[in-house]
N, CA and C atoms of all chains as a GROMACS GRO file, in nm:
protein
  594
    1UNK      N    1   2.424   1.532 -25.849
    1UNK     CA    2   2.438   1.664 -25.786
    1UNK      C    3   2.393   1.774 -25.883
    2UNK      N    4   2.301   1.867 -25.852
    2UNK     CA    5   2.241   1.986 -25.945
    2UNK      C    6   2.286   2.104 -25.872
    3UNK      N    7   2.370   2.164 -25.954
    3UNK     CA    8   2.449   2.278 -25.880
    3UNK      C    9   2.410   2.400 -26.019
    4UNK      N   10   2.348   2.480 -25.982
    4UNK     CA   11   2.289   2.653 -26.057
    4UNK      C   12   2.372   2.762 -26.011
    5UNK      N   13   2.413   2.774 -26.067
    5UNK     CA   14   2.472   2.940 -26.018
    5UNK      C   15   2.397   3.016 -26.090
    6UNK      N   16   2.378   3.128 -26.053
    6UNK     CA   17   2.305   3.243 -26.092
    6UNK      C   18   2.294   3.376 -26.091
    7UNK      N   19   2.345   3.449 -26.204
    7UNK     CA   20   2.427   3.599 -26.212
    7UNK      C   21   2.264   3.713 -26.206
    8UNK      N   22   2.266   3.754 -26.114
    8UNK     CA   23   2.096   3.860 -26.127
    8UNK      C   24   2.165   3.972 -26.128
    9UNK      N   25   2.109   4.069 -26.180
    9UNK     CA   26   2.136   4.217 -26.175
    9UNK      C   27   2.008   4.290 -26.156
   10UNK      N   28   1.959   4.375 -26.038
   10UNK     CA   29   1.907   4.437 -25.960
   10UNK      C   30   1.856   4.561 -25.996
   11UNK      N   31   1.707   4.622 -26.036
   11UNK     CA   32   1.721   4.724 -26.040
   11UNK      C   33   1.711   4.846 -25.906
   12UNK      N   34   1.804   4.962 -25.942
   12UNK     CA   35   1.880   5.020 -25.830
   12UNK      C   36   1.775   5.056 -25.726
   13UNK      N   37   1.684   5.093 -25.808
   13UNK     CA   38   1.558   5.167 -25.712
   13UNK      C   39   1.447   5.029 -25.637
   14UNK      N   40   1.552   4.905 -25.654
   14UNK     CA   41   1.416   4.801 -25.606
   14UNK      C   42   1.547   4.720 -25.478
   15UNK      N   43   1.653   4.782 -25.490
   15UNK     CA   44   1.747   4.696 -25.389
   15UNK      C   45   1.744   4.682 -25.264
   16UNK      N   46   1.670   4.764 -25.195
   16UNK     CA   47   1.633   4.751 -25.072
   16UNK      C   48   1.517   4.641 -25.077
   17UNK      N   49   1.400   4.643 -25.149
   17UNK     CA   50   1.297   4.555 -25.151
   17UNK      C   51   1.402   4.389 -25.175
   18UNK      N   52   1.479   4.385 -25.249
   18UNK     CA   53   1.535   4.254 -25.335
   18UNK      C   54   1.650   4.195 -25.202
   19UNK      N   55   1.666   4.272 -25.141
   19UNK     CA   56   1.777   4.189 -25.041
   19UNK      C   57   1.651   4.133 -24.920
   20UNK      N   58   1.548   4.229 -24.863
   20UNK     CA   59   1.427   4.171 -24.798
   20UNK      C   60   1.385   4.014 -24.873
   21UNK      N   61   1.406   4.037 -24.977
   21UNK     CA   62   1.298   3.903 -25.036
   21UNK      C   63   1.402   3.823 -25.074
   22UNK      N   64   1.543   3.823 -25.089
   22UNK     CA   65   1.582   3.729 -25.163
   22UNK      C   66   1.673   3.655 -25.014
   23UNK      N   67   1.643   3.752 -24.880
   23UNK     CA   68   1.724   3.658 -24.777
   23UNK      C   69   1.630   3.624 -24.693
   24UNK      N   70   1.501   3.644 -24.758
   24UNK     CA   71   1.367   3.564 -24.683
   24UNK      C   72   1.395   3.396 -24.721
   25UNK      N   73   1.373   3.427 -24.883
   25UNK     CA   74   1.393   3.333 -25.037
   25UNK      C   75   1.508   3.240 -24.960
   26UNK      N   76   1.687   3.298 -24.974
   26UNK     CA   77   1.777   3.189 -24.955
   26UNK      C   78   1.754   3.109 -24.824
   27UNK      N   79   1.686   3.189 -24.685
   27UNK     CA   80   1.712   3.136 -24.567
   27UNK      C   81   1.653   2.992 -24.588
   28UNK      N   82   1.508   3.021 -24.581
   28UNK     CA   83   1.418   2.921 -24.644
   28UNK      C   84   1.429   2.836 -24.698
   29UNK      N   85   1.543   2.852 -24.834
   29UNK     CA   86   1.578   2.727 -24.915
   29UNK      C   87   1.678   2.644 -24.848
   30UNK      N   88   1.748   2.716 -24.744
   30UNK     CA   89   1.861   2.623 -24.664
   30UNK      C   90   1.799   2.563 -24.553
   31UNK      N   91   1.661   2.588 -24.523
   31UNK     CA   92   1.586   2.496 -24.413
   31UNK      C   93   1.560   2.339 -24.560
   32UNK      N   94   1.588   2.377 -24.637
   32UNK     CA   95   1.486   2.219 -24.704
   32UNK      C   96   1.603   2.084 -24.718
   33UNK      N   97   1.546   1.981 -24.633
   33UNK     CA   98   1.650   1.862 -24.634
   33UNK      C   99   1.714   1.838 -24.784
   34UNK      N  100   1.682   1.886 -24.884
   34UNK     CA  101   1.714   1.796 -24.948
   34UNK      C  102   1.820   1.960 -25.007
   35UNK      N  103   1.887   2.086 -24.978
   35UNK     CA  104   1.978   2.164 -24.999
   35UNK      C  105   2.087   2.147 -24.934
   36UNK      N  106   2.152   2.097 -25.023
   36UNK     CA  107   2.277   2.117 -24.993
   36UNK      C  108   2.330   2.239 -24.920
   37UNK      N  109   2.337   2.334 -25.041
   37UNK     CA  110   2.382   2.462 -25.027
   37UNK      C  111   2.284   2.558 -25.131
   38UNK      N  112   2.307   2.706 -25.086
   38UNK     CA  113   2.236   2.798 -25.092
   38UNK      C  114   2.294   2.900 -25.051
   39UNK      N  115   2.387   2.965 -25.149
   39UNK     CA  116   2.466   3.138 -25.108
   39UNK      C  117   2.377   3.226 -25.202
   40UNK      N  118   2.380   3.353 -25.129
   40UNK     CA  119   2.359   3.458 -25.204
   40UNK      C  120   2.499   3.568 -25.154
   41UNK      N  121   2.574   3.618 -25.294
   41UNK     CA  122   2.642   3.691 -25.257
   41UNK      C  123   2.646   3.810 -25.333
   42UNK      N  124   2.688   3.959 -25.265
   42UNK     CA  125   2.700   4.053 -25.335
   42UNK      C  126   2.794   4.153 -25.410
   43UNK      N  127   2.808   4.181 -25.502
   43UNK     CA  128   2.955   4.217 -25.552
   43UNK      C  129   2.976   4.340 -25.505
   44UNK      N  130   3.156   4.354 -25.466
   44UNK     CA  131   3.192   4.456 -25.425
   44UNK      C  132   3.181   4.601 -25.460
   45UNK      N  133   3.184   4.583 -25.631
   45UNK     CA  134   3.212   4.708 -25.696
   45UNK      C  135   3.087   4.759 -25.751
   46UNK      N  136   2.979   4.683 -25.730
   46UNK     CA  137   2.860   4.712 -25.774
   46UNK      C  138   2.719   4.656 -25.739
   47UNK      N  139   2.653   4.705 -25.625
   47UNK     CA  140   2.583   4.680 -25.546
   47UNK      C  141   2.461   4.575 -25.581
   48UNK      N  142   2.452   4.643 -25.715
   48UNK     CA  143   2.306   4.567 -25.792
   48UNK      C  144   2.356   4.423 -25.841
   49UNK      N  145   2.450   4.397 -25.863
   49UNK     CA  146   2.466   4.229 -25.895
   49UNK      C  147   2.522   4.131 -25.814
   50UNK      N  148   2.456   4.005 -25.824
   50UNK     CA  149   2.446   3.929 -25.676
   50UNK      C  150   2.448   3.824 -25.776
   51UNK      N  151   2.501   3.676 -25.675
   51UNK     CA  152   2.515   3.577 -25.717
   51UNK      C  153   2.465   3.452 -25.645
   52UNK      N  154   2.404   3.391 -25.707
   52UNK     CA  155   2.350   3.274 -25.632
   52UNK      C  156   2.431   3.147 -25.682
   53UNK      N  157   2.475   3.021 -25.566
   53UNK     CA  158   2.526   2.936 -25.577
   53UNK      C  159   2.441   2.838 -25.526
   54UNK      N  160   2.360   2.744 -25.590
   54UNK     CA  161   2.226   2.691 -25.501
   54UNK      C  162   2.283   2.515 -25.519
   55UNK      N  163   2.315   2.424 -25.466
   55UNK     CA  164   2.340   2.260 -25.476
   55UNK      C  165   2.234   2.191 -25.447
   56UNK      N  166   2.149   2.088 -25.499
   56UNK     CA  167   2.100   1.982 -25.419
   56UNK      C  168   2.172   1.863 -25.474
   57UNK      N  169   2.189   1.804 -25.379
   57UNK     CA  170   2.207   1.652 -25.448
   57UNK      C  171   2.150   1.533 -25.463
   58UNK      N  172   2.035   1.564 -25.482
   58UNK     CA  173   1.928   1.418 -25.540
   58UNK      C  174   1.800   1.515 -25.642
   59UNK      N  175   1.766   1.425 -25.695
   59UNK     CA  176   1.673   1.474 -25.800
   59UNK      C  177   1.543   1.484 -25.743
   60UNK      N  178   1.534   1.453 -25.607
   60UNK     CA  179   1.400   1.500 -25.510
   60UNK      C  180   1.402   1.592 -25.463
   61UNK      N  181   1.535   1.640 -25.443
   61UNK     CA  182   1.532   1.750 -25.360
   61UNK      C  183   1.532   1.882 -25.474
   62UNK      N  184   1.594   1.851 -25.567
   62UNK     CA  185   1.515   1.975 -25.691
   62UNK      C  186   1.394   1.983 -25.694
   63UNK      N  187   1.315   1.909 -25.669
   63UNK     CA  188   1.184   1.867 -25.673
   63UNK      C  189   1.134   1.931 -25.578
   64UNK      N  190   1.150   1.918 -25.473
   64UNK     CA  191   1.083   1.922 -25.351
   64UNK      C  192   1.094   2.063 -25.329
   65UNK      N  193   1.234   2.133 -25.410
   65UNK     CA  194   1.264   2.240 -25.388
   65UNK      C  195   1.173   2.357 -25.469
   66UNK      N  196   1.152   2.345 -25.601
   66UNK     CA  197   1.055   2.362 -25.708
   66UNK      C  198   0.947   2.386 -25.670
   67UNK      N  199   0.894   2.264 -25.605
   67UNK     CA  200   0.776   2.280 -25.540
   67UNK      C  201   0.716   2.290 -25.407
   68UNK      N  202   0.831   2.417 -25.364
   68UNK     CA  203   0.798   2.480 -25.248
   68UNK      C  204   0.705   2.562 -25.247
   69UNK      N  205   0.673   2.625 -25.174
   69UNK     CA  206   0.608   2.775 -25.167
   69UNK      C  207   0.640   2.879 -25.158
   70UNK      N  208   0.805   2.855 -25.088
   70UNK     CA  209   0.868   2.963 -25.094
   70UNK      C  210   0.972   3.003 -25.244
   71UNK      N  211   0.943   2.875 -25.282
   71UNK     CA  212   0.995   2.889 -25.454
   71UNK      C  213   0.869   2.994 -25.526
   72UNK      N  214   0.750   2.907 -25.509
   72UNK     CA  215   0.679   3.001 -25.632
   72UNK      C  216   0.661   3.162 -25.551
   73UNK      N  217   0.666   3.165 -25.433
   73UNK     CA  218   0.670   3.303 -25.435
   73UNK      C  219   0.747   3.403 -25.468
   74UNK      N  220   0.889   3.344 -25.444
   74UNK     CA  221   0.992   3.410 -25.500
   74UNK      C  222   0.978   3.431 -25.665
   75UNK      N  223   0.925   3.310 -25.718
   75UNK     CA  224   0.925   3.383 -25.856
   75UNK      C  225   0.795   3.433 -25.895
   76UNK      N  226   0.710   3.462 -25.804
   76UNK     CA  227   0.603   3.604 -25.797
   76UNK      C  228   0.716   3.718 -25.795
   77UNK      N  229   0.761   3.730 -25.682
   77UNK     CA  230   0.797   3.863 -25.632
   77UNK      C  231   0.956   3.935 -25.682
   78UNK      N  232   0.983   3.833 -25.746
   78UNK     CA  233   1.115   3.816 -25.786
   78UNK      C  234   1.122   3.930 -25.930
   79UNK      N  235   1.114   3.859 -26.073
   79UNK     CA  236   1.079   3.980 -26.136
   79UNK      C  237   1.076   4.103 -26.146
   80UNK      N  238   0.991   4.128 -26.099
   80UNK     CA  239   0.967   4.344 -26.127
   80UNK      C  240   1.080   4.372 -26.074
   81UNK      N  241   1.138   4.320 -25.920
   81UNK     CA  242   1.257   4.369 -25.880
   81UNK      C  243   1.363   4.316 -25.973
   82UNK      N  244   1.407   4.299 -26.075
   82UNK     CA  245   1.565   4.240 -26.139
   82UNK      C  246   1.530   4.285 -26.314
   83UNK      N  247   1.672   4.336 -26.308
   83UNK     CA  248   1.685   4.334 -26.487
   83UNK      C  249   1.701   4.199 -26.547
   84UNK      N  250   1.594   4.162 -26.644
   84UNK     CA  251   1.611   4.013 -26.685
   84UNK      C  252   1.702   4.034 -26.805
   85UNK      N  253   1.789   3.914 -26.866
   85UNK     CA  254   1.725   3.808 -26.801
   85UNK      C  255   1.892   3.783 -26.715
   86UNK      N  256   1.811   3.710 -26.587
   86UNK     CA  257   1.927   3.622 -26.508
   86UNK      C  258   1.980   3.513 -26.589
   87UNK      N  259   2.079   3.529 -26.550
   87UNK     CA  260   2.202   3.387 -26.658
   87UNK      C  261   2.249   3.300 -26.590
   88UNK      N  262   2.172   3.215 -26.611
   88UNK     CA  263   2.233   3.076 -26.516
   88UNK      C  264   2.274   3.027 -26.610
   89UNK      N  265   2.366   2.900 -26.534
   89UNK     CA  266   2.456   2.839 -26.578
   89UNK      C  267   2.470   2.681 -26.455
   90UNK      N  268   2.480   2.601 -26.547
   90UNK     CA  269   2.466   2.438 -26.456
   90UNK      C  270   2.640   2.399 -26.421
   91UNK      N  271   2.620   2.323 -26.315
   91UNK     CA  272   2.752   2.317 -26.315
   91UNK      C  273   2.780   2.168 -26.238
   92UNK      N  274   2.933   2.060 -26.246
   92UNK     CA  275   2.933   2.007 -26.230
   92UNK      C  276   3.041   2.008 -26.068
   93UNK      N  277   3.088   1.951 -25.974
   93UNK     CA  278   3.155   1.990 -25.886
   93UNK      C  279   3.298   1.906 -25.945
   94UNK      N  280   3.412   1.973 -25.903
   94UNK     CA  281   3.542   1.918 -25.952
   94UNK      C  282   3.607   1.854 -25.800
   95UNK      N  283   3.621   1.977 -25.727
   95UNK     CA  284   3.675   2.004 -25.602
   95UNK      C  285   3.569   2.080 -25.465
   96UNK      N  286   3.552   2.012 -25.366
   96UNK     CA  287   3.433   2.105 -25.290
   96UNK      C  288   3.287   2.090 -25.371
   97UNK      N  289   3.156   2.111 -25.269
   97UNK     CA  290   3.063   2.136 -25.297
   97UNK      C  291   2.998   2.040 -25.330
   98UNK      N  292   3.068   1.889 -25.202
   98UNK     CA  293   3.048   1.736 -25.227
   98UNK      C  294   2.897   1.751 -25.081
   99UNK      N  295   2.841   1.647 -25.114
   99UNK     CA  296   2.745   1.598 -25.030
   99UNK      C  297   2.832   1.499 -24.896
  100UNK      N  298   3.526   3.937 -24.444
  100UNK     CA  299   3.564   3.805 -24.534
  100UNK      C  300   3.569   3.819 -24.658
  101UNK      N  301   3.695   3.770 -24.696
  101UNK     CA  302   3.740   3.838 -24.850
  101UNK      C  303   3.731   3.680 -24.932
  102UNK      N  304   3.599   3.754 -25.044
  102UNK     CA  305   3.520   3.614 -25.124
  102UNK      C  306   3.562   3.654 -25.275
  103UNK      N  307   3.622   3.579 -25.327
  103UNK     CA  308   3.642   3.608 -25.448
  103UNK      C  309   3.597   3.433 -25.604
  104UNK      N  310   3.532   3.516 -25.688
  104UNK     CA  311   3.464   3.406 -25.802
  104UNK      C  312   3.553   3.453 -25.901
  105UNK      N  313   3.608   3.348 -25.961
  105UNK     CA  314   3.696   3.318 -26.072
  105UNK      C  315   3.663   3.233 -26.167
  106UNK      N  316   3.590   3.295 -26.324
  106UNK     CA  317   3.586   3.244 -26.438
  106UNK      C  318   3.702   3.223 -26.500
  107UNK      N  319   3.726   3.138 -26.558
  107UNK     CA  320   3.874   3.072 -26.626
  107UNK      C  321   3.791   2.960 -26.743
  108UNK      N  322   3.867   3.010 -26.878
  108UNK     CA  323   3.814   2.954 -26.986
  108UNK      C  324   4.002   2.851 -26.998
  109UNK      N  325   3.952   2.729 -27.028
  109UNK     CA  326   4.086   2.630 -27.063
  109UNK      C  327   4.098   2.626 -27.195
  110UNK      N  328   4.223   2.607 -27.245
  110UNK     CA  329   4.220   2.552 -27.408
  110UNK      C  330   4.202   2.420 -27.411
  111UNK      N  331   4.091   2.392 -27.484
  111UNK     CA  332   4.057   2.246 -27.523
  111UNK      C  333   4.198   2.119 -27.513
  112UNK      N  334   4.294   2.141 -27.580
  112UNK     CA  335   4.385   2.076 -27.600
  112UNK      C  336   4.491   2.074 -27.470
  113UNK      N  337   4.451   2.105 -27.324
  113UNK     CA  338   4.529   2.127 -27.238
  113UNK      C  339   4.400   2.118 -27.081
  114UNK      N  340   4.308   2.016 -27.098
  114UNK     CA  341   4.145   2.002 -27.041
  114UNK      C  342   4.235   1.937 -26.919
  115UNK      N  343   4.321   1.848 -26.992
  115UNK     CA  344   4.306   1.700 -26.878
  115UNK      C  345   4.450   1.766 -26.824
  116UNK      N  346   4.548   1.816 -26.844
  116UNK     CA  347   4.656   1.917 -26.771
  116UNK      C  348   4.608   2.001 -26.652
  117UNK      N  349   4.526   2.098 -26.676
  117UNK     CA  350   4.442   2.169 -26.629
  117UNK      C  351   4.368   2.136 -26.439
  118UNK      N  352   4.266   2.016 -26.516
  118UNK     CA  353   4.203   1.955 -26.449
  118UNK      C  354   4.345   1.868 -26.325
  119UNK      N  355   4.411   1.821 -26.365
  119UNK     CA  356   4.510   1.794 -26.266
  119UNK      C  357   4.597   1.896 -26.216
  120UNK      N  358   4.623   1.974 -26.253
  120UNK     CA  359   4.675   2.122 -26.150
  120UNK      C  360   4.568   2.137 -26.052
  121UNK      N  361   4.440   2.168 -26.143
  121UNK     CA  362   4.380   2.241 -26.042
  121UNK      C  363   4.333   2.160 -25.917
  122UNK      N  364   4.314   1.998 -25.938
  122UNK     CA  365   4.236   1.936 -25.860
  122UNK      C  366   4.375   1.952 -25.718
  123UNK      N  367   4.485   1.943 -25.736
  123UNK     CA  368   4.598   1.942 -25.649
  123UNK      C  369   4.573   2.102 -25.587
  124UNK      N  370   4.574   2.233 -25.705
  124UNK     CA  371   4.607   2.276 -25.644
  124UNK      C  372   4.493   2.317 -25.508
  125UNK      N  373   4.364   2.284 -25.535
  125UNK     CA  374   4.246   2.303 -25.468
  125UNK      C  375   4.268   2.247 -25.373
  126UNK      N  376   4.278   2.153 -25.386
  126UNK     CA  377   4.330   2.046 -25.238
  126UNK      C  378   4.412   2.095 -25.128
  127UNK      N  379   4.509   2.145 -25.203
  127UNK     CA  380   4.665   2.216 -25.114
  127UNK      C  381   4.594   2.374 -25.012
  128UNK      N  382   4.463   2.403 -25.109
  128UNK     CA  383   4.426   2.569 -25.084
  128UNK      C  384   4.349   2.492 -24.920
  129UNK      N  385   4.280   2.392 -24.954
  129UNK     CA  386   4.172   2.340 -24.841
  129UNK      C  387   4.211   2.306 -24.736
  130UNK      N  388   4.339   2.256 -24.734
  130UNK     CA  389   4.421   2.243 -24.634
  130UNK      C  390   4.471   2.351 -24.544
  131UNK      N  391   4.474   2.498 -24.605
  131UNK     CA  392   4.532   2.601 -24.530
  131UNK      C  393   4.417   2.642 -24.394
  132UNK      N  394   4.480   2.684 -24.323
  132UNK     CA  395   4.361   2.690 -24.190
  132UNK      C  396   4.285   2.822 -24.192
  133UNK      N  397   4.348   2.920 -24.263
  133UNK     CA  398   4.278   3.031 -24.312
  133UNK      C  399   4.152   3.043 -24.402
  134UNK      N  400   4.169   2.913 -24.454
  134UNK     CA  401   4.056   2.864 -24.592
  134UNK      C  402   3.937   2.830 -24.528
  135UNK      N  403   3.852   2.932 -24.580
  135UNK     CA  404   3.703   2.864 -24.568
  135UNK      C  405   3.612   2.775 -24.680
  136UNK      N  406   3.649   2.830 -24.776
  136UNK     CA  407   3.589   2.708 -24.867
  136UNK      C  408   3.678   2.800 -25.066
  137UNK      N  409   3.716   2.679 -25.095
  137UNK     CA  410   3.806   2.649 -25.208
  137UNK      C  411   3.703   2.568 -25.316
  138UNK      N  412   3.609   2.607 -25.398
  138UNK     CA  413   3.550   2.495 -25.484
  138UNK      C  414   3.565   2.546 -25.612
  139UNK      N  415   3.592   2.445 -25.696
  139UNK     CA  416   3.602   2.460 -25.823
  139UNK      C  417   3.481   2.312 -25.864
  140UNK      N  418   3.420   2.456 -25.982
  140UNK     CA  419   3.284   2.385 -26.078
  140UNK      C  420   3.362   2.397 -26.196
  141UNK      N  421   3.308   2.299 -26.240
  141UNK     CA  422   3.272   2.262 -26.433
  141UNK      C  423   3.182   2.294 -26.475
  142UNK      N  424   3.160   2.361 -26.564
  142UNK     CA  425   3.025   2.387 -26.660
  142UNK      C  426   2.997   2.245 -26.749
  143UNK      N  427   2.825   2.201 -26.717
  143UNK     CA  428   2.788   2.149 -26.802
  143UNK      C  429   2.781   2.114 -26.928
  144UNK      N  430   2.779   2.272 -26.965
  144UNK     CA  431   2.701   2.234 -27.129
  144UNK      C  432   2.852   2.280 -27.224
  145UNK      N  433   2.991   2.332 -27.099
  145UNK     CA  434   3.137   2.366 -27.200
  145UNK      C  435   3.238   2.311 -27.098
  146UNK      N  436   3.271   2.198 -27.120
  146UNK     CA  437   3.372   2.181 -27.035
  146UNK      C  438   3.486   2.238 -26.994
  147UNK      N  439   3.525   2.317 -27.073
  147UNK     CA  440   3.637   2.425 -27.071
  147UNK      C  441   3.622   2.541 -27.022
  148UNK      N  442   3.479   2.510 -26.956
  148UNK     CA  443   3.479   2.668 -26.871
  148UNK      C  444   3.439   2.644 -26.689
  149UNK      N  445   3.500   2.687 -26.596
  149UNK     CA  446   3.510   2.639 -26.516
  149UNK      C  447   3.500   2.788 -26.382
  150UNK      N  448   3.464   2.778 -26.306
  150UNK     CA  449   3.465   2.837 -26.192
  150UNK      C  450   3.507   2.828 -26.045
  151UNK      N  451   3.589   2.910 -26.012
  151UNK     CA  452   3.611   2.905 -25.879
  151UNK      C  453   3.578   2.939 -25.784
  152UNK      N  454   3.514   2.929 -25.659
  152UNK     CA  455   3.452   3.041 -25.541
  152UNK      C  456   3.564   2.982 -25.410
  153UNK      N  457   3.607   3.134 -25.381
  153UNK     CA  458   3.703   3.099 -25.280
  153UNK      C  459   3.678   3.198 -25.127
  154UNK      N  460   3.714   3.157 -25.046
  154UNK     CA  461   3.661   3.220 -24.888
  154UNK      C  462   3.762   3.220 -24.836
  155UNK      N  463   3.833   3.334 -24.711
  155UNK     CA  464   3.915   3.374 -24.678
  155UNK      C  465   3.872   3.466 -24.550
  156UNK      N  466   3.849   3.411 -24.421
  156UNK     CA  467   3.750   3.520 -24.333
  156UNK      C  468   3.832   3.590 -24.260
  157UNK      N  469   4.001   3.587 -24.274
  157UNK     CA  470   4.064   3.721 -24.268
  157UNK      C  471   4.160   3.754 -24.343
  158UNK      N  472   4.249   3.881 -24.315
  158UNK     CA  473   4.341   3.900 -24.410
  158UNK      C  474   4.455   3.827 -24.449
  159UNK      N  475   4.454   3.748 -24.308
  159UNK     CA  476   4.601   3.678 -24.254
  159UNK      C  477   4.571   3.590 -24.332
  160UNK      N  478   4.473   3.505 -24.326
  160UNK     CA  479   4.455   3.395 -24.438
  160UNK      C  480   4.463   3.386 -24.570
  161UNK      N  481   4.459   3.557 -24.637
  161UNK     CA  482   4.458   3.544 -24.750
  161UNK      C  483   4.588   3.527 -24.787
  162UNK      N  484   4.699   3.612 -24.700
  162UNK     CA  485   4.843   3.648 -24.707
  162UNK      C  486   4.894   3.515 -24.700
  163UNK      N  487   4.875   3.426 -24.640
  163UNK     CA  488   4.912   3.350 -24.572
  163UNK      C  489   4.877   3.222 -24.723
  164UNK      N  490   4.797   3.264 -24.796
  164UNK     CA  491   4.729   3.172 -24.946
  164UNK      C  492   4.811   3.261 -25.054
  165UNK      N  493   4.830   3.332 -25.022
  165UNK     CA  494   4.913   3.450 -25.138
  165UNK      C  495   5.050   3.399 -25.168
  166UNK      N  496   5.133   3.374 -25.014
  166UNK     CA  497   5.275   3.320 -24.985
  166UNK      C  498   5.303   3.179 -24.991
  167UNK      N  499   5.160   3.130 -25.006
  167UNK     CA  500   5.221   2.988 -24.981
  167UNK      C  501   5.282   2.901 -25.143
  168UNK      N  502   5.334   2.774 -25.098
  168UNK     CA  503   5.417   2.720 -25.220
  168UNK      C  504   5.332   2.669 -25.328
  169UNK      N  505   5.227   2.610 -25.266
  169UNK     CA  506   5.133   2.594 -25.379
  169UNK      C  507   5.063   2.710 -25.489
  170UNK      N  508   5.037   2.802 -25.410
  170UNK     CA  509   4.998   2.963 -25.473
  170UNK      C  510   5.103   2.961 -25.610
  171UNK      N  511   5.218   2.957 -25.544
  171UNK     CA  512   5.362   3.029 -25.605
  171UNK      C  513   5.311   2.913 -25.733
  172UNK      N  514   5.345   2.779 -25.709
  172UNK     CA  515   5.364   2.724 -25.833
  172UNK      C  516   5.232   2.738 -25.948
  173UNK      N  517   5.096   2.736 -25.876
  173UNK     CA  518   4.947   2.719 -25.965
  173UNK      C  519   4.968   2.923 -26.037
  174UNK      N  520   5.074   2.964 -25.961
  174UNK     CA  521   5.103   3.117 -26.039
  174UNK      C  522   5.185   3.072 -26.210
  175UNK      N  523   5.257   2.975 -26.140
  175UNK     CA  524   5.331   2.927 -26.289
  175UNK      C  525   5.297   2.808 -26.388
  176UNK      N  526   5.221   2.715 -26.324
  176UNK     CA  527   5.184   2.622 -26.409
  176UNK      C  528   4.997   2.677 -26.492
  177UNK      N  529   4.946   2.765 -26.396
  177UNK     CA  530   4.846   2.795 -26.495
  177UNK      C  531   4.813   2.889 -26.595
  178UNK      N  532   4.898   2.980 -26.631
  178UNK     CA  533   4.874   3.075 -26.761
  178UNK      C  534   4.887   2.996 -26.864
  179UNK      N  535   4.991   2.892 -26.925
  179UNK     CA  536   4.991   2.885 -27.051
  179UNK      C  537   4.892   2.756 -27.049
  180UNK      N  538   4.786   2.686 -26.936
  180UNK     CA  539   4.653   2.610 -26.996
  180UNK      C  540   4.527   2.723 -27.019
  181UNK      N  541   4.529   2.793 -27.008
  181UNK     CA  542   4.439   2.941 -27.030
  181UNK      C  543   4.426   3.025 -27.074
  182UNK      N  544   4.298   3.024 -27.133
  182UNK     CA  545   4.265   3.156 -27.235
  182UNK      C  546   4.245   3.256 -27.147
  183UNK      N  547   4.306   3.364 -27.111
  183UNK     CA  548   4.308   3.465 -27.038
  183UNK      C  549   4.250   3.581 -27.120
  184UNK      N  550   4.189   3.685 -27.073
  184UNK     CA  551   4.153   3.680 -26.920
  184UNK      C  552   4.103   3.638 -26.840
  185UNK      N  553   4.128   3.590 -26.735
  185UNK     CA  554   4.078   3.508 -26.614
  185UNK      C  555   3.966   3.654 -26.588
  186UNK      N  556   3.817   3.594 -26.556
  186UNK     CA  557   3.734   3.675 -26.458
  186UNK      C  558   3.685   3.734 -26.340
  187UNK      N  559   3.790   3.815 -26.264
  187UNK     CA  560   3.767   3.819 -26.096
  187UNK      C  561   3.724   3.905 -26.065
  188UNK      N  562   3.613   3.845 -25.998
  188UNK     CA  563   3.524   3.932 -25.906
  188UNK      C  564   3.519   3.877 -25.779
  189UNK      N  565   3.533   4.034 -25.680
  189UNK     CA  566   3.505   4.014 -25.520
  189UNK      C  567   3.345   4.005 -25.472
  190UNK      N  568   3.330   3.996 -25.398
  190UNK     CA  569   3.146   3.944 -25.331
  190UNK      C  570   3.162   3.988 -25.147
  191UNK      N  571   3.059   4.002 -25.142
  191UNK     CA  572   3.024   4.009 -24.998
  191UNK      C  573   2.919   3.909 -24.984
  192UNK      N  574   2.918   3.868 -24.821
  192UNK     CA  575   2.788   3.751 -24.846
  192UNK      C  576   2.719   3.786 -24.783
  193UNK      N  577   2.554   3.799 -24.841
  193UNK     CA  578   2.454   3.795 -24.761
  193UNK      C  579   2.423   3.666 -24.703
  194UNK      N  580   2.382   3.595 -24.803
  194UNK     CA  581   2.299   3.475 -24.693
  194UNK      C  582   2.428   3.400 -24.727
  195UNK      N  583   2.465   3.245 -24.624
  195UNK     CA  584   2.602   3.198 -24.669
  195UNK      C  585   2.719   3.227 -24.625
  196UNK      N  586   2.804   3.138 -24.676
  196UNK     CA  587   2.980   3.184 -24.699
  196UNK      C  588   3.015   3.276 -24.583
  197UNK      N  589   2.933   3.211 -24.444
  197UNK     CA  590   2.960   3.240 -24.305
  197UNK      C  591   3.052   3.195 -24.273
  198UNK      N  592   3.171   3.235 -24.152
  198UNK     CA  593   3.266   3.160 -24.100
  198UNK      C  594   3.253   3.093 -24.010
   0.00000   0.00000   0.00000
């Protein structure tokens, strides 16, 4: 199981463009058989930082996911809109977030 | 829908304590009918650091997770396995963490 979470912070003047592209980005990644899961969420107290919770559980489906199209575009378009760098972090499941 | 992510750092010497509270108390949370999703991650690369993402798609449910017996006790058995401060942040969901 490959589980990413991912802390982005937004710049203010690109947040309208970054919610267009990044719920083009998540929808997309939750059409691919091999995703588990795929949240994007936004924090209450501060508009510009969002969190991604992305699962696959086979090492094809990272793959397959990687080498989407809607992957490399996102990380075209992704960039200019976000203060880098994003901080991911790998994670293992304890409880929930089983296949 | 009230989404809340919880960083929690463990003391090394209190991993495998920890890990059995929480796996119970996660369990007990999943069970409530108010609960939309209860998961607790492990970090890869620090085992002692761990995350929670929790879902709640009304108020009643949260009250209803606030009051309950399991709440009450994971209120008392988890401060002294933890380096506090615990990290909480609320979220809204864009894509995802639908009810």
């Amino acid at each position: 199981m490959f589980i990413l979470h991912v802390n982005i912070n937004v710049k203010p003047e690109c947040l309208d463009e970054f919610m267009k592209e990044i719920t083009w980005f998540a929808e997309e990644c939750r059409k691919e058989p091999g995703c588990l899961r795929f949240d994007v969420l936004q924090e209450l107290e501060d508009p510009t930082k969002f969190m991604i919770l992305e699962a696959f559980p086979t090492d094809e489906g990272v793959v397959a996911h990687q080498q989407s199209e809607h992957y490399k575009r996102w990380g075209q378009v992704a960039p200019p809109l976000i203060v880098e760098p994003r901080i991911r972090v790998r994670y293992r499941p304890i409880v929930g977030v089983e296949g």
